[in-house]
N, C-alpha and C positions, 0 to 999 in steps of 0.2 A: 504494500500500500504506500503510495507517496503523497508528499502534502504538498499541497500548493504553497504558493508564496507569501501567501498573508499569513498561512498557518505556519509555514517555516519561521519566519518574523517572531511570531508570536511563540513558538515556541522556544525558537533559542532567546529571544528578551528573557524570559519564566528563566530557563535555564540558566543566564548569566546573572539574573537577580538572586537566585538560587545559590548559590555557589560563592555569591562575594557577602550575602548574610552569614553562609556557613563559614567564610574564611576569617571573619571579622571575631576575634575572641573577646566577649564583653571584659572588660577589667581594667584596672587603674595600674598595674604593672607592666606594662605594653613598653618594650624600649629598648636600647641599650643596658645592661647591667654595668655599675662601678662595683670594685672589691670592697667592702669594708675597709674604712680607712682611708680611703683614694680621695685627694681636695677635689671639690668640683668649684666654680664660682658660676654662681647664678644670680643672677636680674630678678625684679621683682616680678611673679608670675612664672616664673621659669619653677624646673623641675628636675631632680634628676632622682635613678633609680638607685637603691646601694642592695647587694646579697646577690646569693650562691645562684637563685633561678627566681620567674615569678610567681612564684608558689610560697617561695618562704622569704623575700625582699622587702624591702621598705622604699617607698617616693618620698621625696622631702621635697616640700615646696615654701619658695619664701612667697610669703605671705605683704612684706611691707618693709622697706629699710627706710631709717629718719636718721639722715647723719647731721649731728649738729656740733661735730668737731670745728676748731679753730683754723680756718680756711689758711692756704700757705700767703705767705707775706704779707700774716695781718697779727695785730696784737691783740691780744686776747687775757680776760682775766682767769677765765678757766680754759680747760682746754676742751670740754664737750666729749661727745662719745655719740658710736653710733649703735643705732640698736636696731635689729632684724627678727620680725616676728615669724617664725617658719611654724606649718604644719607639717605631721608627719605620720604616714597613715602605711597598714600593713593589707597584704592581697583580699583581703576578707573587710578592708574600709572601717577599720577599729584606727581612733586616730589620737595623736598628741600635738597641743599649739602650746607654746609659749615662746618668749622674747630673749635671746641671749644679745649682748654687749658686748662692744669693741671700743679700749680707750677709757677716757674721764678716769674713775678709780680704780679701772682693773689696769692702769699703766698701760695700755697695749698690750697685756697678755690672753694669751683664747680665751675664750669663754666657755665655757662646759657645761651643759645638762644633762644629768641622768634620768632615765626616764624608761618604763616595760610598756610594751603593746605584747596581747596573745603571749603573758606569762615567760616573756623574755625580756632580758633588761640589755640597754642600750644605753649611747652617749652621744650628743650634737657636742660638735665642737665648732664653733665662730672663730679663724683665726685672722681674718681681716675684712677689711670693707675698700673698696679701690674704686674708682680712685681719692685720692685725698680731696676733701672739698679745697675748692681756689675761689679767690676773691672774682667778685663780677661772672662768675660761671652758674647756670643751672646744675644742679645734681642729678639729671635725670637717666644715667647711664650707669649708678652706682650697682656694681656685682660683690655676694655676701661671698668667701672662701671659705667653705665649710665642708664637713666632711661626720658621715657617721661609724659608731666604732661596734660593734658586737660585744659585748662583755660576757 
């Protein structure tokens, strides 16, 4: 039996619709894998994945960087700090938000959060914000260098 043209049409359209639903794997771990440990810098809205596969991974996504460090070739009576709100969600959308700091009282040293998703404990470390704010400039290109660690 052959089909005609319309029905040829119609049915490989069905067929190709078919086939890119099944290829489409619903999930928030879709990507590249980092190792544990590995810096990524990301822009706010940006994303990266950290773990072994996407089955047992983590995405960490910043959420908002407000850098109100002391801009270069200006005086300043403190020095400010910047601070980067990240969420952090595991394959199954179980998630952790909070705000780690760069600068003002931690000196410029990273910043560290501990923290479990799915009865495994974990670590966000912030170890900078780039670029340094400058006088007369927008901040609007600022990337967080962070990295998460398995414990």
């Amino acid at each position: 039996m052959y089909l005609n043209n319309m029905q040829s049409y119609a049915f490989g359209s069905i067929l190709i619709l078919f086939l890119c639903f099944a290829a489409c794997e619903k999930g928030i771990l879709n990507g590249p894998l980092n190792p544990y440990g590995e810096r990524v810098d990301l822009m706010t809205s940006e994303s990266a994945l950290f773990g072994p596969d996407a089955n047992n991974g983590l995405k960490i996504t910043v959420d908002q960087i407000n850098d109100s460090r002391c801009p270069e070739n200006a005086t300043c009576i403190r020095a400010g700090e910047a601070a980067v709100k990240i969420t952090i969600y595991d394959a199954k959308e179980n998630s952790a938000t909070f705000d780690l700091y760069f600068g003002g009282k931690s000196n410029f040293k990273p910043d560290t959060a501990n923290f479990s998703i799915n009865q495994s404990k974990f670590k966000a470390i912030l170890y900078d914000v780039n670029p340094h704010p400058k006088t007369g400039e927008l901040q609007d290109k600022a990337k967080a260098k962070i990295t998460l660690v398995n414990n």
